[in-house]
N, C-alpha and C positions, 0 to 999 in steps of 0.2 A: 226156547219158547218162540222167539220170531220163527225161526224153520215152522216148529207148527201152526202158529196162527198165518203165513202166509199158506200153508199146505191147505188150511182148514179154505181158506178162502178160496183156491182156485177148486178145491172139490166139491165149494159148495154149487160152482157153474154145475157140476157135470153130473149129465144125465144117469139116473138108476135103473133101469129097466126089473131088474129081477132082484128086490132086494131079500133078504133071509128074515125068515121068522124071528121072533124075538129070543124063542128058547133057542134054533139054531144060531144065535149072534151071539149069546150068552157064553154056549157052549166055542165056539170058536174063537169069544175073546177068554178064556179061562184056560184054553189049550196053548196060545199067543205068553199068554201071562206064566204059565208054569214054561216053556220053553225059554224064556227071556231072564227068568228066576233063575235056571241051571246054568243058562249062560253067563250071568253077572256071577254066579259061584266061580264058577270055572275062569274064568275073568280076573277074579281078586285072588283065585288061588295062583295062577299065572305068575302074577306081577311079585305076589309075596314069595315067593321061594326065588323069584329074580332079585328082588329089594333084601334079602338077606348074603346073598353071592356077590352083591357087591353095591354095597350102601354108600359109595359116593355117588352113587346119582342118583338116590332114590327118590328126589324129588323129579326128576325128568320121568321115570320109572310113574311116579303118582301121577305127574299131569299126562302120559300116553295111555293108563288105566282109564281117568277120566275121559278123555276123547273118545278112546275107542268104546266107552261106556254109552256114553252122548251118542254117538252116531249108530250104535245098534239097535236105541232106545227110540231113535226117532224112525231107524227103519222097519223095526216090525211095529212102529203105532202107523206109518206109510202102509206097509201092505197091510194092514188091519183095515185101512179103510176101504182099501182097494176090492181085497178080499171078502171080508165080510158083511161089508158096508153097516157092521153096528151100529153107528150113532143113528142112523136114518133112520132103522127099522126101528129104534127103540123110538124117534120121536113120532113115526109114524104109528106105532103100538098107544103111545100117550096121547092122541090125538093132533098131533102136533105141525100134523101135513100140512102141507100148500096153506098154512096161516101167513097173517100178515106181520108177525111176528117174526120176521127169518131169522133173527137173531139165536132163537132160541136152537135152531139146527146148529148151528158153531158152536153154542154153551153142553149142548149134550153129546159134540165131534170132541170138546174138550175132556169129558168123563175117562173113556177109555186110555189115555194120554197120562192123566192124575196117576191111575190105577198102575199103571205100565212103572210108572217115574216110580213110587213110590216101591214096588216089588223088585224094581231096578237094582236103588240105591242100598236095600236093606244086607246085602249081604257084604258090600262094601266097606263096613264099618270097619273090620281091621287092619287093613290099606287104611284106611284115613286117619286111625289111631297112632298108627306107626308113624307117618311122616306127617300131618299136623300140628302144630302147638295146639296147647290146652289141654284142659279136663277134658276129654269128650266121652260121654257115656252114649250106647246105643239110642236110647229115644231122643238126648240133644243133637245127636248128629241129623239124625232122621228131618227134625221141626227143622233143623239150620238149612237141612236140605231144601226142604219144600219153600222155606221162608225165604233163602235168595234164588232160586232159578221160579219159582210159580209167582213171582211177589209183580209180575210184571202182566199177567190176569186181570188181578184185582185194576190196573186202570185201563184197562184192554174192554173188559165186557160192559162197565156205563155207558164208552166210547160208542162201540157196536150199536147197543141200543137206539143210542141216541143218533147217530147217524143214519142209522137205518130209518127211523121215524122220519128225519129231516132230510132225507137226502136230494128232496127239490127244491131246498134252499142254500145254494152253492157257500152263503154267506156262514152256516151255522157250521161248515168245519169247520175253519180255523177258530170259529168261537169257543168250537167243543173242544177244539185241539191245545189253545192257548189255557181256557177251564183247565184239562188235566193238568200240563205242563206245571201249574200255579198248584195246584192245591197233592199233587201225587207225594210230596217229602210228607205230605201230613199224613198221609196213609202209610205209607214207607215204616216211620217212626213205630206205629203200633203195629204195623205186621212184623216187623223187626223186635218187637215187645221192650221198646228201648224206656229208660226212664227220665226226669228232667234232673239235670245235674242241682245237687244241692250243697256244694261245696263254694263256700262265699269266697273263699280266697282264692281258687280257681277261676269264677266267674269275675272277679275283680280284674284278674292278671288278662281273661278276655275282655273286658271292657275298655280298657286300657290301650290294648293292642288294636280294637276296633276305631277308637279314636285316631291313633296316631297314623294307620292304615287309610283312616275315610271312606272303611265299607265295614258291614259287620251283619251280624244273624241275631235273625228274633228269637232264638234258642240253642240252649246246649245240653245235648242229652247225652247220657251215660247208653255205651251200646258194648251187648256183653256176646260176644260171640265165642264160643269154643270156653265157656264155663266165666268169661273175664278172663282170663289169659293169654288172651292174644293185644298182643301191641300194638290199634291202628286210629287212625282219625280218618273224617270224612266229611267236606262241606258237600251237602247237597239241598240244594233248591238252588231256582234260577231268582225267583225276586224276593225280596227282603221279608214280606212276612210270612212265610213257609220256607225259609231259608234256614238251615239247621247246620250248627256243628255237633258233630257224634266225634266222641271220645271213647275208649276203651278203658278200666281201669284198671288193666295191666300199663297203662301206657300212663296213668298220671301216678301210678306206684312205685314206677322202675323210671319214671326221668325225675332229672331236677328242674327247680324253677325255671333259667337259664333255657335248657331243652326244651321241655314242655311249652315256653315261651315259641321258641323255634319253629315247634311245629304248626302253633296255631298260627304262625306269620306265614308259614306255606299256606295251609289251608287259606286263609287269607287272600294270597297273593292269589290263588283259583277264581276267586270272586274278582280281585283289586282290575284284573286282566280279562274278567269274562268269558274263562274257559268253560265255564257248565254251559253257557247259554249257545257258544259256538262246539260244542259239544252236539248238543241236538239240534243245529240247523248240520251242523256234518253227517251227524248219523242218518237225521229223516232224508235228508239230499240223496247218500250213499245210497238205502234202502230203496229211495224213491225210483234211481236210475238204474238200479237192481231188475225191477220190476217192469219197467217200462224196455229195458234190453230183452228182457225174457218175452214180453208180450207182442211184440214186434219182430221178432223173430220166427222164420218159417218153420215152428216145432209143429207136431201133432195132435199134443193133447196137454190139459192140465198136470198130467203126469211127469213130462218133459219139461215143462215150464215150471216147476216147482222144483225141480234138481238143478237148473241153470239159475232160477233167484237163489236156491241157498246153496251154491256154490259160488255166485259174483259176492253174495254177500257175506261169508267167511272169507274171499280175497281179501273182499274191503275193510272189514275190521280186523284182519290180521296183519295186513302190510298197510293199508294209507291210514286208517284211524289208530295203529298200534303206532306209526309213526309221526302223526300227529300230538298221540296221548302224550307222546316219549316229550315232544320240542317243550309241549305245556308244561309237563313236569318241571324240566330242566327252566322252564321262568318260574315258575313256583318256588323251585329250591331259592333263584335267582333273588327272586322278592324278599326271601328272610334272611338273608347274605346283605343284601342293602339296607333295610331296614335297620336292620341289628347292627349291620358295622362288622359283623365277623362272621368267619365260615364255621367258627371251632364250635357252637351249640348245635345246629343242623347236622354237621358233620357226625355229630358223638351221638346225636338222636337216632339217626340212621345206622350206624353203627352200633347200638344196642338194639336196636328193632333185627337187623342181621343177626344175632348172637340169640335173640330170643327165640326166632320163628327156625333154627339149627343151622345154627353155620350159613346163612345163604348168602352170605358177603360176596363171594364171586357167581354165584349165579347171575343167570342172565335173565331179564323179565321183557316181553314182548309189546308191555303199555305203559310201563314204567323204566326202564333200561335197570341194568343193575347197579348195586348196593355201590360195591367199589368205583365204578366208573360216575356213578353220579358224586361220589365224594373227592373225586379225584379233579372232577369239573371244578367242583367248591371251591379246591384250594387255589388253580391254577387262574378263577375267578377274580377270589379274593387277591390275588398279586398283581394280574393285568385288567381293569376295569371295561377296558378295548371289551376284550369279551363278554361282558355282559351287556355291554353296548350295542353288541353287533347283534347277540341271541336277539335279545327284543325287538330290534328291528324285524328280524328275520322269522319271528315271532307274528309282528302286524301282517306283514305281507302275505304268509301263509293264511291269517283269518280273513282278509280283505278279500283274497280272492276267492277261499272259500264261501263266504257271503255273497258272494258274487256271483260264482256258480249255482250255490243252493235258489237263491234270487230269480235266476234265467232256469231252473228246473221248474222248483214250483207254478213259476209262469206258464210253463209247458203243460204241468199238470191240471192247471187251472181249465186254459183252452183248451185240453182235451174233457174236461166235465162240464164244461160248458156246450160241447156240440160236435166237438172234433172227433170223428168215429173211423179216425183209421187206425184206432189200435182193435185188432181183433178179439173178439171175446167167442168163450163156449157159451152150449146152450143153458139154462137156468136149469135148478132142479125139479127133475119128473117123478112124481109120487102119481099119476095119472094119464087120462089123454080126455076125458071129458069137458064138455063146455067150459060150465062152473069153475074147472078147474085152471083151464088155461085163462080165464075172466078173472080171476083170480090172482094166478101170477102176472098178469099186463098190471094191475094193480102193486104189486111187489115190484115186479121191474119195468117200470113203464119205459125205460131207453132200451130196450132189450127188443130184437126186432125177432124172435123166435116166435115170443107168444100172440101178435096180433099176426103173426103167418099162419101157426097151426089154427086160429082162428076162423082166420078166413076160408084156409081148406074147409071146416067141418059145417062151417054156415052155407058155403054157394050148395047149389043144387036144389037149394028151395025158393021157388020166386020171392017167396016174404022176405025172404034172410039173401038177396041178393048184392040189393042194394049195401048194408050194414056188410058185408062180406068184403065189397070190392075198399069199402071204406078202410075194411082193416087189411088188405093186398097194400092199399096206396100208402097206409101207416109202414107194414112191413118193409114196404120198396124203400121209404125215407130214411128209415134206422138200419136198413140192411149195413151189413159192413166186413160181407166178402162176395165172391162172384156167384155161388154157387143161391145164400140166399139172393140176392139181385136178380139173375133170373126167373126164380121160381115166384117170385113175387109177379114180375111183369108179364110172365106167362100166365098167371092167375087174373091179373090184371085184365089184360086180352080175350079172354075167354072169357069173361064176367061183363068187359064191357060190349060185347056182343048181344049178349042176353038180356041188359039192365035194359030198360026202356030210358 
């Protein structure tokens, strides 16, 4: 989903000249979708006659199906755009042009995208039956699909909106940004279709734990993935009244008191340490500086610069946020190791959560480290104190500077929406080349130094519209922000101011 909503975003600069009918879009996203269909067959039939030749690794076998899933899914919804330019023509079929609603062009780039995901994943379902825990029947797998990889939409498009509306008020990002941040678990919970735990003695055993801890959540829901079968917990929110613990009730059926204890003192320890919240200054940082390498670089087109953001950005949450996830972890486990006074609940919890989800005890996990090696930590914890002493330390310093860094980008990014126009940008989208329309988009993108150029070309030439011409040459010159517009502006310039009286 980030791959596409930044993809959507730089193709919403770039110019259409020739875009297809609506029944030609139609028909060429429907030829897209049955070739991407036979592929995903062929795909899962692949991996299952591998996954039966030798079933020690078929969880590695499931996560390279997924990938190589993932990345054909995002590349024919890429050349779909490129190619057929669908979304366009359809918002230009619904009237939907050169409005001041730009937003709506990215909501209708997302349709095609939906379509693809969902034709993707459907044939998948027995790969995922195979090496999955839980019940899974085709239409739960289907919902589980859309509900964790699309669930991140749902606070993508208010954002859009509203940014778009406000975007001459530098103040109302972070307002709009901090708004999502706060209120997204609350949507989370019911796209997830989670319920509110009604179990008192459960809720007791967390009340308890929140006290002794000095952090705790306004709620705890029962979260049933893979039919309730699956063993997992999860705090999410960054502040306390949209702050949620999610439980599984695979995971309060199959632990004891003791355990079950353990793990909400991890969950816990995520908050006690404020991993969620340096959690997304790391990711928006990552992403931020994703975008700004790609932008600033002598590429050619939105096309190139969309392969260089979502290749910085799978580095970055493969190796420095996977290796970030990993330290946080390893204080989390740390936190319910102190608290409790022992390693032996934690340890035994993680240790059936391995036996449940098939043997994954020595697997290796790339955000979490594995099963054995984090219990291995526990004990060696539990005997030399030294080392929990040092993690946490080692712990601070990693957030500090991360905060640090995220601090000195955002500042970067601030000054560059504030006026700073040496990152280069494409031109805005062309549905036209008439007045109206360019009058139009200068209204859409008023920092965009394209539309008060093509402006001013189609006004000079008439004494009336000279003066208002050169007015919009001297706007272009100010916004321009490569050499090629800079000239064409000041040679407009010249030639205008000859003529003006």
């Amino acid at each position: 989903m980030f791959a596409v909503l930044l993809y959507l975003g730089y193709y919403g600069e770039t110019a259409l000249p020739n875009p297809l009918g609506i029944r030609d879009s139609l028909f060429a996203l429907a030829a897209r979708a049955g070739l991407l269909f036979l592929a995903a067959v062929g795909i899962n039939r692949l991996f299952f006659a591998l996954l039966h030749r030798n079933r020690m690794i078929r969880r590695r076998l499931a996560v390279w199906a997924d990938i190589g899933l993932r990345m054909l899914l995002v590349a024919v919804y890429a050349e779909s755009l490129e190619s057929s330019t669908f979304p366009w023509s359809l918002a230009a079929a619904l009237g939907l042009g050169a409005s001041p609603a730009a937003f709506l062009f990215q909501l209708s780039g997302i349709l095609p995208f939906v379509l693809f995901f969902v034709i993707a994943w459907f044939p998948m379902y027995g790969l995922h039956r195979e090496v999955a825990p839980g019940n899974w029947t085709r239409p739960s797998f289907q919902i589980h699909q859309i509900r964790s990889h699309l669930v991140l939409l749902i606070g993508w498009l208010p954002f859009a909106l509203l940014t778009d509306w406000l975007s001459g008020i530098l103040i109302a990002i972070p307002i709009l940004l901090f708004l999502s941040i706060w209120t997204f678990p609350f949507l989370l919970a019911r796209i997830w279709g989670c319920r509110r735990l009604a179990d008192s003695d459960v809720l007791g055993q967390v009340a308890r734990l929140e006290k002794e801890a000095g952090v705790g959540f306004s709620r705890v829901y029962l979260w049933e993935p893979g039919g309730g079968q699956i063993q997992n917990a999860a705090a999410v929110g960054i502040f306390r009244p949209f702050r949620y613990l999610f439980l599984t009730p695979a995971l309060l059926r199959d632990l004891n008191g003791p355990e079950l204890e353990a793990v909400v003192l991890h969950e816990l320890g995520h908050v006690k340490h404020r991993h969620l919240l340096f959690y997304f200054f790391s990711s928006l940082a990552g992403v931020n500086a994703s975008v700004i390498a790609a932008a600033i670089a002598p590429l050619a087109g939105p096309g190139e610069r969309f392969a260089v953001v979502a290749l910085l950005i799978l580095i970055y949450f493969r190796l420095i946020f996977g290796w970030l996830s990993r330290n946080m972890e390893r204080q989390a486990d740390l936190f319910a190791l102190e608290t409790s006074g022992s390693a032996r609940n934690i340890a035994n919890a993680l240790e059936k959560l391995a036996l449940a989800a098939g043997h994954i005890r020595l697997a290796s996990s790339w955000h979490h480290s594995g099963i054995a090696e984090r219990v291995r930590f526990l004990h060696v914890a539990e005997r030399n104190p030294q080392i929990a002493l040092r993690h946490n330390r080692r712990v601070t310093l990693i957030q500090k500077t991360g905060y640090l860094f995220s601090i000195l980008l955002l500042s970067l990014i601030a000054l560059i929406a504030m006026g700073e126009d040496w990152v280069p940008r494409s031109a805005p989208v062309v549905a036209g080349n008439g007045e109206a329309h360019w009058r139009r988009l200068l209204l859409i993108f008023p920092e965009h130094p394209v539309p008060p150029l093509e402006l001013a070309y189609l006004l000079a030439g008439g004494k009336e519209n000279d003066r208002e011409a050169l007015r919009f040459a001297r706007l272009a010159s100010r916004l321009a922000t490569n050499p090629a517009e800079q000239r064409a502006a000041e040679k407009l310039m010249r030639e205008l101011g000859r003529e003006t009286p």
